[in-house]
mmCIF file as gemmi writes it, N, C-alpha and C atoms, coordinates in Angstrom:
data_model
loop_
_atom_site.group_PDB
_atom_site.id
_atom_site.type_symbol
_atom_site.label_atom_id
_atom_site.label_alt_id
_atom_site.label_comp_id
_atom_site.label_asym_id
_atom_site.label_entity_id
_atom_site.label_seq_id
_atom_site.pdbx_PDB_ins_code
_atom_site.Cartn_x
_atom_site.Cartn_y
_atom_site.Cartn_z
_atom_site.occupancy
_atom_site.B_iso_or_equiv
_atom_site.pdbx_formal_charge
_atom_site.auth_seq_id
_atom_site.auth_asym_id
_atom_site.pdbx_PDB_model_num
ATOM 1 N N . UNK Axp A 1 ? 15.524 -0.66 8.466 1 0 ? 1 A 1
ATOM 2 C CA . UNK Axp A 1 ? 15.508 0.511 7.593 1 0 ? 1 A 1
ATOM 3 C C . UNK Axp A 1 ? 15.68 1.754 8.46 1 0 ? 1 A 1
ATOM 4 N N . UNK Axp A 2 ? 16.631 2.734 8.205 1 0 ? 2 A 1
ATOM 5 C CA . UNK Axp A 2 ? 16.807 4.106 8.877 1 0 ? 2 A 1
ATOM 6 C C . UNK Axp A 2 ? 15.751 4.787 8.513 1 0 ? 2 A 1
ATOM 7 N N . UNK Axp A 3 ? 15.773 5.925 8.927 1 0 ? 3 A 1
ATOM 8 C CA . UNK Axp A 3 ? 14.841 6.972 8.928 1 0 ? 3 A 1
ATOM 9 C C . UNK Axp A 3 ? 15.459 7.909 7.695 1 0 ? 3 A 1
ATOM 10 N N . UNK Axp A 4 ? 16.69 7.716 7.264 1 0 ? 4 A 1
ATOM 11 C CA . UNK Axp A 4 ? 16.77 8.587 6.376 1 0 ? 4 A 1
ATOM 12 C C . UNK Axp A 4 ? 16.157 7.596 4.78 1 0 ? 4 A 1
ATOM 13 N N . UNK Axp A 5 ? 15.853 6.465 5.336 1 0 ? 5 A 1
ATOM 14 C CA . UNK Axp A 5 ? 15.756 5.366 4.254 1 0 ? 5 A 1
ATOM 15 C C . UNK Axp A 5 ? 14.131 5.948 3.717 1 0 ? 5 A 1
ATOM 16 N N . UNK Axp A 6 ? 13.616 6.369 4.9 1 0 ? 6 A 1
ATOM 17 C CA . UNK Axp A 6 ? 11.872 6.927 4.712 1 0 ? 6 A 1
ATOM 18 C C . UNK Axp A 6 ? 11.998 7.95 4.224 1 0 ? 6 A 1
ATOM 19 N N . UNK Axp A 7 ? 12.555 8.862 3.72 1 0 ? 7 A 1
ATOM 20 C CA . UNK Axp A 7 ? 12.344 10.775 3.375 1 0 ? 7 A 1
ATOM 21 C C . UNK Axp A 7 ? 11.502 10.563 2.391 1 0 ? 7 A 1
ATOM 22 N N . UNK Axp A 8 ? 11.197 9.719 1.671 1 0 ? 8 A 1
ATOM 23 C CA . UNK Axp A 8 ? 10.227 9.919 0.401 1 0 ? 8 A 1
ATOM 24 C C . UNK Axp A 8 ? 8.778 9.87 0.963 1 0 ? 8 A 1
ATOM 25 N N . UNK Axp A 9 ? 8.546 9.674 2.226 1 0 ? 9 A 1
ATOM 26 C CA . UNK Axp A 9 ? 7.445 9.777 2.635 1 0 ? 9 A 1
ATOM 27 C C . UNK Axp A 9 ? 6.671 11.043 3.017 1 0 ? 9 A 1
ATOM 28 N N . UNK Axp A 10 ? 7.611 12.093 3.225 1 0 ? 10 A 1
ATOM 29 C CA . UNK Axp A 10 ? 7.721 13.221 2.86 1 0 ? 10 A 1
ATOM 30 C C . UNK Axp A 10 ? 6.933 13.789 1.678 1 0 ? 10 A 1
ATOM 31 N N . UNK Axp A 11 ? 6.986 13.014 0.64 1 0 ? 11 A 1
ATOM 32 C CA . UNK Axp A 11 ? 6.584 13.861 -0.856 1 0 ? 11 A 1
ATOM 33 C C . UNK Axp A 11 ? 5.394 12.547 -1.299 1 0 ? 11 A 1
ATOM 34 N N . UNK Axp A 12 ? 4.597 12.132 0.07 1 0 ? 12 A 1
ATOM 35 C CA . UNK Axp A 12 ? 3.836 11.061 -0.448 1 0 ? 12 A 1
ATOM 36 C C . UNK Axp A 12 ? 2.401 12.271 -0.824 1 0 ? 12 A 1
ATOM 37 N N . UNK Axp A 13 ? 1.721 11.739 -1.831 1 0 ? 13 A 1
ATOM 38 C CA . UNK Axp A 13 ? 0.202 12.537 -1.736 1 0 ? 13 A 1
ATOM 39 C C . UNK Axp A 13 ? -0.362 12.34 -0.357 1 0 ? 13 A 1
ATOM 40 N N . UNK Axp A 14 ? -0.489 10.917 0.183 1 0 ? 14 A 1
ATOM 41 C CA . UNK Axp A 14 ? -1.301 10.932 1.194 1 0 ? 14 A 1
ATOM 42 C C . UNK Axp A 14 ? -0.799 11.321 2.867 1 0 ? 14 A 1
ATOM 43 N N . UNK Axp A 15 ? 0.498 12.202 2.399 1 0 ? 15 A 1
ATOM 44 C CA . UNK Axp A 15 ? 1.086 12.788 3.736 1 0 ? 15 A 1
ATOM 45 C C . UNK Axp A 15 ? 0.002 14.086 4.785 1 0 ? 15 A 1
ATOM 46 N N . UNK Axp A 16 ? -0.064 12.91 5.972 1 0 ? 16 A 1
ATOM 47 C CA . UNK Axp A 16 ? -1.293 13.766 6.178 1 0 ? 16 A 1
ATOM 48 C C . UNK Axp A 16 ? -2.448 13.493 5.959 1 0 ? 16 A 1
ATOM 49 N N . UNK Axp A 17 ? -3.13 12.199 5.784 1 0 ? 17 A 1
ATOM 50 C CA . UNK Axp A 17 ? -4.599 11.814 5.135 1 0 ? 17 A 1
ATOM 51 C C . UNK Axp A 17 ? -4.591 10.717 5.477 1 0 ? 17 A 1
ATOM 52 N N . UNK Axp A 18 ? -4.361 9.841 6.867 1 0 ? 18 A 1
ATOM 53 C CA . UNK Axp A 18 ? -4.132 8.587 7.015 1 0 ? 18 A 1
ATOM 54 C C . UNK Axp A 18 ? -5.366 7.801 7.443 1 0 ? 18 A 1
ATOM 55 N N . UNK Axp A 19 ? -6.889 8.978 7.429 1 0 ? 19 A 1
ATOM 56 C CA . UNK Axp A 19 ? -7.425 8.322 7.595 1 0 ? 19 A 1
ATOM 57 C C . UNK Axp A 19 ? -8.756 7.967 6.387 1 0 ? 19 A 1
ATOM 58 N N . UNK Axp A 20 ? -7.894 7.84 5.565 1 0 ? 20 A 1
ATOM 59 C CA . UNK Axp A 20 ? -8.471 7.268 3.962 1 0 ? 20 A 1
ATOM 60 C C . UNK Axp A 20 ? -7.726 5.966 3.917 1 0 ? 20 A 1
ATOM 61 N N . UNK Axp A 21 ? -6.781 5.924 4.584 1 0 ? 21 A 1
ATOM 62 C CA . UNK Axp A 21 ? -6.185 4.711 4.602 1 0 ? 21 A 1
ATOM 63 C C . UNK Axp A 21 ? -6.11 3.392 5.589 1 0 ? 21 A 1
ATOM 64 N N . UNK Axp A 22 ? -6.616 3.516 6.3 1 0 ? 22 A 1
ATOM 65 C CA . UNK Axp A 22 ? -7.105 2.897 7.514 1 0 ? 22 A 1
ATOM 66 C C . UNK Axp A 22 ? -8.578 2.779 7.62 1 0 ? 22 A 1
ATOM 67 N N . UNK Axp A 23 ? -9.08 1.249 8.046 1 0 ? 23 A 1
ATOM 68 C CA . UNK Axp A 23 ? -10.436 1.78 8.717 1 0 ? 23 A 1
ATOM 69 C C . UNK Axp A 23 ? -10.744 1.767 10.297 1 0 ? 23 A 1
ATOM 70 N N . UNK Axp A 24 ? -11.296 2.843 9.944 1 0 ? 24 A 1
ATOM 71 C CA . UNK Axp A 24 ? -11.341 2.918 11.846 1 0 ? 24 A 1
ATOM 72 C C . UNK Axp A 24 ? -12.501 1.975 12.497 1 0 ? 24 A 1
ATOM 73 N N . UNK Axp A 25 ? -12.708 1.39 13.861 1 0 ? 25 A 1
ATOM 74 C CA . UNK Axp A 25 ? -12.924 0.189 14.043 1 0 ? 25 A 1
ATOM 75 C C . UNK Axp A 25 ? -14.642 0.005 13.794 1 0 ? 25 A 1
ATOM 76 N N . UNK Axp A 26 ? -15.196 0.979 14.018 1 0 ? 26 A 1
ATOM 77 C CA . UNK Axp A 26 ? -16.914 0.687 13.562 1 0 ? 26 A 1
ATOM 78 C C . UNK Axp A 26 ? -17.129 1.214 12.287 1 0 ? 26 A 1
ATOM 79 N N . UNK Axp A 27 ? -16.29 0.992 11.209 1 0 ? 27 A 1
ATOM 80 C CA . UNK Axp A 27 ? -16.532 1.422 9.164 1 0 ? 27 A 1
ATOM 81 C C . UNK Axp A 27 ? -17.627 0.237 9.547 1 0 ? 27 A 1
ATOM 82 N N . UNK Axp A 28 ? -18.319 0.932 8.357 1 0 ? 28 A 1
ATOM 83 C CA . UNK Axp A 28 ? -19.548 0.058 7.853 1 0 ? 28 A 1
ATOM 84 C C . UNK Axp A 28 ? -19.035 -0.233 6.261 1 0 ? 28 A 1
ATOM 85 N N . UNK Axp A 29 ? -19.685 -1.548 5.607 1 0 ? 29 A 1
ATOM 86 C CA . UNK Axp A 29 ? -19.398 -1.882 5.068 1 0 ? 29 A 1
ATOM 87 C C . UNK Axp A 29 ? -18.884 -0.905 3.672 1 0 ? 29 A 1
ATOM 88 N N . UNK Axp A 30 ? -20.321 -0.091 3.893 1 0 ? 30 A 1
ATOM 89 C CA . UNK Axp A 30 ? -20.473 1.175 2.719 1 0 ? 30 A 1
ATOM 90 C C . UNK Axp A 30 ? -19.405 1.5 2.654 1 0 ? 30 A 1
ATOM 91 N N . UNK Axp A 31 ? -19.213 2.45 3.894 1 0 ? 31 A 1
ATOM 92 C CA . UNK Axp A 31 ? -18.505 3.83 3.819 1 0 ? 31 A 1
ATOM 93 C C . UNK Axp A 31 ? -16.864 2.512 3.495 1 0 ? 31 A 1
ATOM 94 N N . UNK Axp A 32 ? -16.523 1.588 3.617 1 0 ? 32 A 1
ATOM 95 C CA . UNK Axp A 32 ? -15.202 0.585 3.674 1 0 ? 32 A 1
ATOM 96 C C . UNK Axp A 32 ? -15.227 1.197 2.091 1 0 ? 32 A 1
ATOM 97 N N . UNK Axp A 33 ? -15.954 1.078 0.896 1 0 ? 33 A 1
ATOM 98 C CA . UNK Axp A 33 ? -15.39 1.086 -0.49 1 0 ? 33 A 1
ATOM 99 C C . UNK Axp A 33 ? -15.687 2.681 -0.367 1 0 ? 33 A 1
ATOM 100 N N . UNK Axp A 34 ? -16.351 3.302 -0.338 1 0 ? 34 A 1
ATOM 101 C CA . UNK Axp A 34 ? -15.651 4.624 -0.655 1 0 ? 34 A 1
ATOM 102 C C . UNK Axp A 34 ? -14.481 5.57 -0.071 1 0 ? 34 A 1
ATOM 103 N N . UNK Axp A 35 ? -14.055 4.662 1.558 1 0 ? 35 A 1
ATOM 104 C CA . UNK Axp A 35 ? -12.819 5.196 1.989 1 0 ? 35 A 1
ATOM 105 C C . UNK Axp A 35 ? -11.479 4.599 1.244 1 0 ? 35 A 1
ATOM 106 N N . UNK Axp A 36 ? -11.871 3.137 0.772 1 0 ? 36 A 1
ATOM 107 C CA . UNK Axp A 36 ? -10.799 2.693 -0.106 1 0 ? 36 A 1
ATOM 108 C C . UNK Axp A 36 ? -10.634 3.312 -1.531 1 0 ? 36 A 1
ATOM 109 N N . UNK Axp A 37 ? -11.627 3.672 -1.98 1 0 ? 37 A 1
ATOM 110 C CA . UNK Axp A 37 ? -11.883 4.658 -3.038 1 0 ? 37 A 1
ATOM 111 C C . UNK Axp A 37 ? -11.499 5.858 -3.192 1 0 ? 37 A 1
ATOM 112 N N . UNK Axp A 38 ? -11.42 6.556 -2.581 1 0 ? 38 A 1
ATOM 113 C CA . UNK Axp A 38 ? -11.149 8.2 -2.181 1 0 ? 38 A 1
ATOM 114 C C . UNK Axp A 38 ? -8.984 7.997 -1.695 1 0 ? 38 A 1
ATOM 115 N N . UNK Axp A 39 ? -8.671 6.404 -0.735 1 0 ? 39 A 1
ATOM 116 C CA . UNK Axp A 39 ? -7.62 6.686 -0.738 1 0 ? 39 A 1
ATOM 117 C C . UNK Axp A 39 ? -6.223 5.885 -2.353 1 0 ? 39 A 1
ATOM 118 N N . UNK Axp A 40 ? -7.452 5.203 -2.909 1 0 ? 40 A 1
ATOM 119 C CA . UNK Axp A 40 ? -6.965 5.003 -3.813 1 0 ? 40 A 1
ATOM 120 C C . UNK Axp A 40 ? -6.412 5.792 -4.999 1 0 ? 40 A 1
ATOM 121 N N . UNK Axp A 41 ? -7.181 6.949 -5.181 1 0 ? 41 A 1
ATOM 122 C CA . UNK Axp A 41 ? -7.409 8.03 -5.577 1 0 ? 41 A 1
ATOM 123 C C . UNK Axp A 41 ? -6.085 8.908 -5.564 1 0 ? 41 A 1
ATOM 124 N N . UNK Axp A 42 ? -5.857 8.955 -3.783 1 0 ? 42 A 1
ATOM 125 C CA . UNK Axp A 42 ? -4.701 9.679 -3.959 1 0 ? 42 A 1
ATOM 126 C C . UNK Axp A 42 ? -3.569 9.443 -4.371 1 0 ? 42 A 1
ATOM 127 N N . UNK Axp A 43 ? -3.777 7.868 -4.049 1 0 ? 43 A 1
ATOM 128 C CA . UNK Axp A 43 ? -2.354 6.879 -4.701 1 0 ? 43 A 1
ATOM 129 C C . UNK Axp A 43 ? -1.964 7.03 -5.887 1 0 ? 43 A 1
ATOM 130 N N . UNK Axp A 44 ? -3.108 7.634 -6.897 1 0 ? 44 A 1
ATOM 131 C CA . UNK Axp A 44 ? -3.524 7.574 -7.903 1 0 ? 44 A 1
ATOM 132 C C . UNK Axp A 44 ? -2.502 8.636 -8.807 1 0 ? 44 A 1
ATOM 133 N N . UNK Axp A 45 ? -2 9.648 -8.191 1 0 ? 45 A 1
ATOM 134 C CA . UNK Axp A 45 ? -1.169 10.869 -8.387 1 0 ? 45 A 1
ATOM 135 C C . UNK Axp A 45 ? -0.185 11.02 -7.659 1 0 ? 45 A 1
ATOM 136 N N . UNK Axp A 46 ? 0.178 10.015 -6.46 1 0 ? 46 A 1
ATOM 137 C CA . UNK Axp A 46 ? 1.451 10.208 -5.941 1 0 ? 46 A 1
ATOM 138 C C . UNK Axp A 46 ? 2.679 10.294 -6.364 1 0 ? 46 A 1
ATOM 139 N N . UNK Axp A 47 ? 3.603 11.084 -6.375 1 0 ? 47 A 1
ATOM 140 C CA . UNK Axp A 47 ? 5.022 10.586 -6.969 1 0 ? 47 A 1
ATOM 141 C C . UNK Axp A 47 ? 5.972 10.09 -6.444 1 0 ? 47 A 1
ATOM 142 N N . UNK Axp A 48 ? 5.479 9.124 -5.078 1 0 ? 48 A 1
ATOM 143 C CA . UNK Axp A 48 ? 6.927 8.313 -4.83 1 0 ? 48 A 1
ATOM 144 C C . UNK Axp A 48 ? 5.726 7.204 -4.517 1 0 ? 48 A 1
ATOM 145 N N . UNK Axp A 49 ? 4.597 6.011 -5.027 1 0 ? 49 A 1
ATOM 146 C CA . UNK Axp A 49 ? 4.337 5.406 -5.027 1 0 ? 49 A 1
ATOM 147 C C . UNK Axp A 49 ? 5.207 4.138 -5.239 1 0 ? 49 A 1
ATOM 148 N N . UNK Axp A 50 ? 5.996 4.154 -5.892 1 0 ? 50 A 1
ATOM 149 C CA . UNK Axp A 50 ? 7.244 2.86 -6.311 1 0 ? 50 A 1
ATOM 150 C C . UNK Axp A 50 ? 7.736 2.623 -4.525 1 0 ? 50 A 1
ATOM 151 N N . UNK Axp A 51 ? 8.032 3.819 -4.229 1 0 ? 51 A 1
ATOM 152 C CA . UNK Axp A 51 ? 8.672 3.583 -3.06 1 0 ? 51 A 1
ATOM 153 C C . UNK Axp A 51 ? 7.465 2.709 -1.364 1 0 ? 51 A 1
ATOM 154 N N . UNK Axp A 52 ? 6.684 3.472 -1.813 1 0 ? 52 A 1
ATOM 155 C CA . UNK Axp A 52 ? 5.882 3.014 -1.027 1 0 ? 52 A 1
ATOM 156 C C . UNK Axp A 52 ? 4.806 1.306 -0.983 1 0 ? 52 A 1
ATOM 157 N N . UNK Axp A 53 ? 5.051 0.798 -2.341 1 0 ? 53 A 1
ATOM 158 C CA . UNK Axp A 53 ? 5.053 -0.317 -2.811 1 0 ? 53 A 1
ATOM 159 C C . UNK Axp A 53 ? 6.02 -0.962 -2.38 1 0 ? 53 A 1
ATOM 160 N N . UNK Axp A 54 ? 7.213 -1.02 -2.729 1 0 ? 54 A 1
ATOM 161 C CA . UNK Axp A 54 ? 8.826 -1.215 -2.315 1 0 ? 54 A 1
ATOM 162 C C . UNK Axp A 54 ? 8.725 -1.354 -0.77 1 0 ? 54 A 1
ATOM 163 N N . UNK Axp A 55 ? 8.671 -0.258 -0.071 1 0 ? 55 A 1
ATOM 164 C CA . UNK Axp A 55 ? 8.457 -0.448 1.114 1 0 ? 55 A 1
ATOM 165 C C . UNK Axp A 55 ? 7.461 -1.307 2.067 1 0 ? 55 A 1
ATOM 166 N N . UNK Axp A 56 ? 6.385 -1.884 1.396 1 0 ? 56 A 1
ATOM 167 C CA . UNK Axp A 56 ? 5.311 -2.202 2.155 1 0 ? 56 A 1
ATOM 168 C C . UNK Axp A 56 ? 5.402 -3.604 1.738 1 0 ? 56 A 1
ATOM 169 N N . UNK Axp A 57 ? 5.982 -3.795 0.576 1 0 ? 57 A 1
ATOM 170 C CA . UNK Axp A 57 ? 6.024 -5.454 0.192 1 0 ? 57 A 1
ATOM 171 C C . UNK Axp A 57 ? 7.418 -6.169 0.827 1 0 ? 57 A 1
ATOM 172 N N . UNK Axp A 58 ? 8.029 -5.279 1.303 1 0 ? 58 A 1
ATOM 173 C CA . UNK Axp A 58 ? 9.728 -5.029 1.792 1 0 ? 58 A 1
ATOM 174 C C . UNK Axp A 58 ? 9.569 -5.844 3.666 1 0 ? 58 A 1
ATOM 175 N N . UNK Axp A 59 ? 7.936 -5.163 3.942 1 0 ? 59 A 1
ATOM 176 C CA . UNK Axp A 59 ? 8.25 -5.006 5.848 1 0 ? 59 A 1
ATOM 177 C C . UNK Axp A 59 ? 7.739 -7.042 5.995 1 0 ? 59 A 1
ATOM 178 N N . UNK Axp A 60 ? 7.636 -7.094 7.636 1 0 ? 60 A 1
ATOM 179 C CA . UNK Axp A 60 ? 7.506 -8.417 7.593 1 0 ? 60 A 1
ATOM 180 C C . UNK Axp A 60 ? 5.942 -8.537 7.741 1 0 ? 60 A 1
ATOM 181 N N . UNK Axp A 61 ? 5.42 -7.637 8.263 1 0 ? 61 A 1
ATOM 182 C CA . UNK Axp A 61 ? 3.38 -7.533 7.977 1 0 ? 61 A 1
ATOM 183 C C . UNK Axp A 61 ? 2.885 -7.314 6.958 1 0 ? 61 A 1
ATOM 184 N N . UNK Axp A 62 ? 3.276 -7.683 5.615 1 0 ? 62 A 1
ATOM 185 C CA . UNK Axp A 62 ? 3.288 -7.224 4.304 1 0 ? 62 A 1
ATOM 186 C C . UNK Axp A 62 ? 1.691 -6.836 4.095 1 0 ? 62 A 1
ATOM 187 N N . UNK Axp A 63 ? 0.868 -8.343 4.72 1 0 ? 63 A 1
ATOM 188 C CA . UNK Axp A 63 ? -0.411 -8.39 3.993 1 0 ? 63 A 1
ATOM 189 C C . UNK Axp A 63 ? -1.635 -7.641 5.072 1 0 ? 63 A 1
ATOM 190 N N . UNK Axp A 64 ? -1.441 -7.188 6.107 1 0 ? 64 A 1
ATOM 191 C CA . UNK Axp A 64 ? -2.394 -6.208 6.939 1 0 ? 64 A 1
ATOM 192 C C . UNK Axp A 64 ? -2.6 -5.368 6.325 1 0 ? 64 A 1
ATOM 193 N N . UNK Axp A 65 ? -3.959 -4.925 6.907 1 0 ? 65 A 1
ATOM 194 C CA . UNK Axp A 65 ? -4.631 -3.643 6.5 1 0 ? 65 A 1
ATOM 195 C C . UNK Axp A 65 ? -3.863 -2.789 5.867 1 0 ? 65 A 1
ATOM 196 N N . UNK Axp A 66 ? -5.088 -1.64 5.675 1 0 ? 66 A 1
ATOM 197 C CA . UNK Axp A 66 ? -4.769 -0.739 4.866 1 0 ? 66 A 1
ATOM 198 C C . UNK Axp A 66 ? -4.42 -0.435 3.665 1 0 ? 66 A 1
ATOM 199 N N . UNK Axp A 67 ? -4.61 0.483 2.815 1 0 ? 67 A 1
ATOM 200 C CA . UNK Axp A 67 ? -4.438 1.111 1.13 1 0 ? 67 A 1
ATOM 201 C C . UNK Axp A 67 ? -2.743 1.469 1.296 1 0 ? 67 A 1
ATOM 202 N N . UNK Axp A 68 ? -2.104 0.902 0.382 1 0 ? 68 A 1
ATOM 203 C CA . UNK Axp A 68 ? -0.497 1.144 0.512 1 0 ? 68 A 1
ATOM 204 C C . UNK Axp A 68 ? -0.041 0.591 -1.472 1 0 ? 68 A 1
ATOM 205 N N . UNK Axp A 69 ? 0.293 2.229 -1.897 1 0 ? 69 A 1
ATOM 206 C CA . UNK Axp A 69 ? 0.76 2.119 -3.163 1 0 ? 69 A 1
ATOM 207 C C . UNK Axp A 69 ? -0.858 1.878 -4.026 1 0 ? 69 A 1
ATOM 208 N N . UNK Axp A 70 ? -1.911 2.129 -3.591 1 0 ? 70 A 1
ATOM 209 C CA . UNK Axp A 70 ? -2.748 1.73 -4.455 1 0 ? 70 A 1
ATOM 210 C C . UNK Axp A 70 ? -3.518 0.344 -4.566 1 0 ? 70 A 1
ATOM 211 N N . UNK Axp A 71 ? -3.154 -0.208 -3.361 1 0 ? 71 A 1
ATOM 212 C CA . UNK Axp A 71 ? -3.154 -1.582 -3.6 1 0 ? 71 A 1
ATOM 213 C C . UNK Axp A 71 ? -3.788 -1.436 -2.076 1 0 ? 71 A 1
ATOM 214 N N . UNK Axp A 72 ? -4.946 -2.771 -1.772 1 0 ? 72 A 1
ATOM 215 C CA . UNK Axp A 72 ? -5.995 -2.997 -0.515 1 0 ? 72 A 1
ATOM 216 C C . UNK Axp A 72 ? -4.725 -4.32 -0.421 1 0 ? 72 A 1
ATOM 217 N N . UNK Axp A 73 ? -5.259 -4.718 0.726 1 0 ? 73 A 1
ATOM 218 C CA . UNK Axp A 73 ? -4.65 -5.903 0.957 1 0 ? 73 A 1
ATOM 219 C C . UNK Axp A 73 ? -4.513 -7.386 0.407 1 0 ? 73 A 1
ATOM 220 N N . UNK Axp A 74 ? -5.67 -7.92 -0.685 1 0 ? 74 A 1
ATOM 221 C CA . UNK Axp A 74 ? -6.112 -8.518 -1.368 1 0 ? 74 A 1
ATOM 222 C C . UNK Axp A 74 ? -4.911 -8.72 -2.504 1 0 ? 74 A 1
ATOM 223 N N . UNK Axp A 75 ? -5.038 -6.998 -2.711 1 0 ? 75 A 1
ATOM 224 C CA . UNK Axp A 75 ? -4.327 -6.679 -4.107 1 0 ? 75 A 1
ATOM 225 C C . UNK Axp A 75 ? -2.835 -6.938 -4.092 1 0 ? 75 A 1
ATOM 226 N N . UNK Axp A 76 ? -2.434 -6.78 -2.667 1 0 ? 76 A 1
ATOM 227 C CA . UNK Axp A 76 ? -0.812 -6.791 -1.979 1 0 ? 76 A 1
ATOM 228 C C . UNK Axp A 76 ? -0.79 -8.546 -2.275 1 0 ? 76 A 1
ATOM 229 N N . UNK Axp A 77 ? -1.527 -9.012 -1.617 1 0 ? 77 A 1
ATOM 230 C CA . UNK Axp A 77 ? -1.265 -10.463 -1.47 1 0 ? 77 A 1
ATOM 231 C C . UNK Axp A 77 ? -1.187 -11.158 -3.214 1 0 ? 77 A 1
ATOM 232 N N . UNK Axp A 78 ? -1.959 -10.699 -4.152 1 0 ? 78 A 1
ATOM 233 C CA . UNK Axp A 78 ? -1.732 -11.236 -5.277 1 0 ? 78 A 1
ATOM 234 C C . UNK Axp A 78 ? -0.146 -11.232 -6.059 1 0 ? 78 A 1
ATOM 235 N N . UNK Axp A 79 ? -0.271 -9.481 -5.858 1 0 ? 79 A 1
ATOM 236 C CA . UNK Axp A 79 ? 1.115 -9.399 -6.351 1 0 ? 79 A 1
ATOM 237 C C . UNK Axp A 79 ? 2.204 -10.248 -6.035 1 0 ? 79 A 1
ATOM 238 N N . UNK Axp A 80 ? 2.261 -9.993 -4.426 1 0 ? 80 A 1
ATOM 239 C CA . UNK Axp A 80 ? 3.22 -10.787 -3.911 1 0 ? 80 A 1
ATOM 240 C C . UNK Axp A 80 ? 3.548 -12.478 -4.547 1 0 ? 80 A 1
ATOM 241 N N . UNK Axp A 81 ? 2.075 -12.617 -4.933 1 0 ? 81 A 1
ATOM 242 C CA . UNK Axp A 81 ? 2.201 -14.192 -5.207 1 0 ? 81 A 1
ATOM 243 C C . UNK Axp A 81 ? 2.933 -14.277 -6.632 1 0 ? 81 A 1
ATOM 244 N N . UNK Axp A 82 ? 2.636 -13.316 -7.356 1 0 ? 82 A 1
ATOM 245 C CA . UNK Axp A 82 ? 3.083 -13.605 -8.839 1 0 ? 82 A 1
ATOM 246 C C . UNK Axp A 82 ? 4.269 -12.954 -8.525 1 0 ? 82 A 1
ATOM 247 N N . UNK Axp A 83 ? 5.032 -12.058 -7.631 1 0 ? 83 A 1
ATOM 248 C CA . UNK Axp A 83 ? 6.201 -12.168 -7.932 1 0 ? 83 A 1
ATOM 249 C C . UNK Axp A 83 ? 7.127 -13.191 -7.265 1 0 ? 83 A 1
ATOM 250 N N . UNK Axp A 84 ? 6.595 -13.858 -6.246 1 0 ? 84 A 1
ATOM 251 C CA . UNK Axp A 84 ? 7.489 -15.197 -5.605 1 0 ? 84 A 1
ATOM 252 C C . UNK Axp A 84 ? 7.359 -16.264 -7.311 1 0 ? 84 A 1
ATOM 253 N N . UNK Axp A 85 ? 5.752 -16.341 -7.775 1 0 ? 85 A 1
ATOM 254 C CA . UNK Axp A 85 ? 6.098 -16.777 -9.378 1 0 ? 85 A 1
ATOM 255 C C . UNK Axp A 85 ? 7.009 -16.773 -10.302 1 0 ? 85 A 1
ATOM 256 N N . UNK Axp A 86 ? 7.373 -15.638 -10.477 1 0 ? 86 A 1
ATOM 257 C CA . UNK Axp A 86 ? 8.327 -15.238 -11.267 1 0 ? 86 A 1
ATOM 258 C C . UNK Axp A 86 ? 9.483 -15.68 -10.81 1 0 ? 86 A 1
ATOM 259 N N . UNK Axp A 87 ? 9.945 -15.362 -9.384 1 0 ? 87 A 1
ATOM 260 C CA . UNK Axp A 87 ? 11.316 -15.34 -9.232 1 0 ? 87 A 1
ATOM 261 C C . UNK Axp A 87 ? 11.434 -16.851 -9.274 1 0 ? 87 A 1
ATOM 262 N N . UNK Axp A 88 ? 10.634 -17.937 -9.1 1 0 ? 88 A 1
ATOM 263 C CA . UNK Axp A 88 ? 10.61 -19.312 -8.943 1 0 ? 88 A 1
ATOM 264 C C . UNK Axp A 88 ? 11.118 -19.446 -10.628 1 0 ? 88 A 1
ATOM 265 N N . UNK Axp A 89 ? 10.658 -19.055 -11.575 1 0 ? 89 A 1
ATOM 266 C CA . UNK Axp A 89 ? 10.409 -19.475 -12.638 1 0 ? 89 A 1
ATOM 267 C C . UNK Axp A 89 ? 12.133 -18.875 -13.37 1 0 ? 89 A 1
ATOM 268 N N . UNK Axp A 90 ? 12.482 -17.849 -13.086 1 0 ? 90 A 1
ATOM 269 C CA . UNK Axp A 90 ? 13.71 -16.986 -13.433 1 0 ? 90 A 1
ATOM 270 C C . UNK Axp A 90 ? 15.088 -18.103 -12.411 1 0 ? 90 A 1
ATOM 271 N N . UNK Axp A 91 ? 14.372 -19.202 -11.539 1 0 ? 91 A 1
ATOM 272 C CA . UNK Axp A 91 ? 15.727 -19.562 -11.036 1 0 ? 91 A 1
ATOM 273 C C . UNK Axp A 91 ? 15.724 -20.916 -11.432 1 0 ? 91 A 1
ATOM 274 N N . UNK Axp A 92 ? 14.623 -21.015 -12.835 1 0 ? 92 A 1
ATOM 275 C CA . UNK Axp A 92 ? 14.53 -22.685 -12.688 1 0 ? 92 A 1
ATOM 276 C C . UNK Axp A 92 ? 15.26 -22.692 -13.902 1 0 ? 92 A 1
């Protein structure tokens, strides 16, 4: 992917706030749901979230860390599963 392929990252809400999205290495359990909370939040009003979904289900580390599109890693891995579902089911 080029760099001109990223410009929507540019007009992300959380441009600039990366550390709602990450946990840094001594989070305690607590503070883990209200930093996922607070960056969910911003996901929450972004307007190029599609893209950033798109992009993160797109790379080859799909399911690592971090809040991306609204989604924890848990949440990435489900999706992912129901859409390999689907596409199984759309080619049968």
């Amino acid at each position: 992917m080029s760099a001109s392929d990223l410009r929507w990252q540019r007009h992300a809400a959380c441009h600039g706030q990366a550390e709602f999205f990450f946990a840094p290495e001594d989070e305690k359990p607590g503070d883990r749901e209200w930093r996922e909370a607070q960056a969910k939040a911003i996901c929450s009003d972004c307007p190029v979230w599609i893209h950033c979904l798109r992009y993160r289900l797109g790379i080859e580390q799909q399911l690592d860390g971090g809040i991306w599109a609204g989604k924890d890693e848990y949440e990435r891995r489900q999706l992912r599963r129901n859409m390999l579902r689907a596409q199984r089911r759309r080619a049968a």
